[in-house]
C-alpha positions in Angstrom: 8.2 18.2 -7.2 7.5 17.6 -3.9 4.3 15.1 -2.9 3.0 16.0 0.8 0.2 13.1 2.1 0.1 9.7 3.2 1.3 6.5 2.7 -0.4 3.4 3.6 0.1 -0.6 3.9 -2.5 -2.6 1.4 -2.6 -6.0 3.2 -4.2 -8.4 0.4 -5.8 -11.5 1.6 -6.2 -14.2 -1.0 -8.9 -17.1 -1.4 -10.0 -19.5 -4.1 -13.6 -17.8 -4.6 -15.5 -14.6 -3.1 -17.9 -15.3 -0.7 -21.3 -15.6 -0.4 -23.4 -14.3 1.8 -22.7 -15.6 5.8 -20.0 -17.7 4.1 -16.6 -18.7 5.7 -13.1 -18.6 3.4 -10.1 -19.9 4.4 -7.2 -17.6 3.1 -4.6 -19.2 1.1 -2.3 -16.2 0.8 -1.3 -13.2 2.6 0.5 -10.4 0.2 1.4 -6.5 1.6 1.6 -3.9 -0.7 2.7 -0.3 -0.2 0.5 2.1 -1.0 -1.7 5.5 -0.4 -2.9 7.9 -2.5 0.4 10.6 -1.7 3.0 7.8 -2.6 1.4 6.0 -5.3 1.8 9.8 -6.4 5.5 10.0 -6.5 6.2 7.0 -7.5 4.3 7.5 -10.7 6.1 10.9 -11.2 9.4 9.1 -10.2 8.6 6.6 -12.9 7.8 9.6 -15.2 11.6 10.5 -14.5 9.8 13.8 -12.6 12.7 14.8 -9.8 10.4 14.1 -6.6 10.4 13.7 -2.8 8.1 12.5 -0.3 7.1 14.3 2.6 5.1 12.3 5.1 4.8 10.6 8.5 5.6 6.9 8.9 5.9 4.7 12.0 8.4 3.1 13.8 6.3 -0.4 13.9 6.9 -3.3 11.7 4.4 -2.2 9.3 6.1 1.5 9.5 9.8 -0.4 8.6 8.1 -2.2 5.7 7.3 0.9 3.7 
């Protein structure tokens, strides 16, 4: 199987409560995830034991060496 689409990087910000309306949150916690809908794909079929590759575009910054 071969997946064709994106990837992405979730960046999840954590705080002790969800805001209210015009209110200010500090953030506590910073967490990246990988992502996107193609490679949440193939890592689900991968984890199936599905033979699988990824075919996609990625950068060269930081965020690009993370995933």
């Amino acid at each position: 199987m071969v997946v064709y689409g994106s990837t992405a990087l979730d960046t999840i910000a954590v705080t002790e409560k969800l805001p209210q309306k015009d209110e200010t949150l500090y953030i506590s916690d910073v967490q990246d995830y990988p992502g996107g809908s193609a490679a949440n794909v193939a890592v689900a079929l991968k984890r199936l034991r599905v033979p699988v590759s990824f075919v996609g575009k990625v950068g060269g910054d930081a965020e690009g060496c993370f995933l």
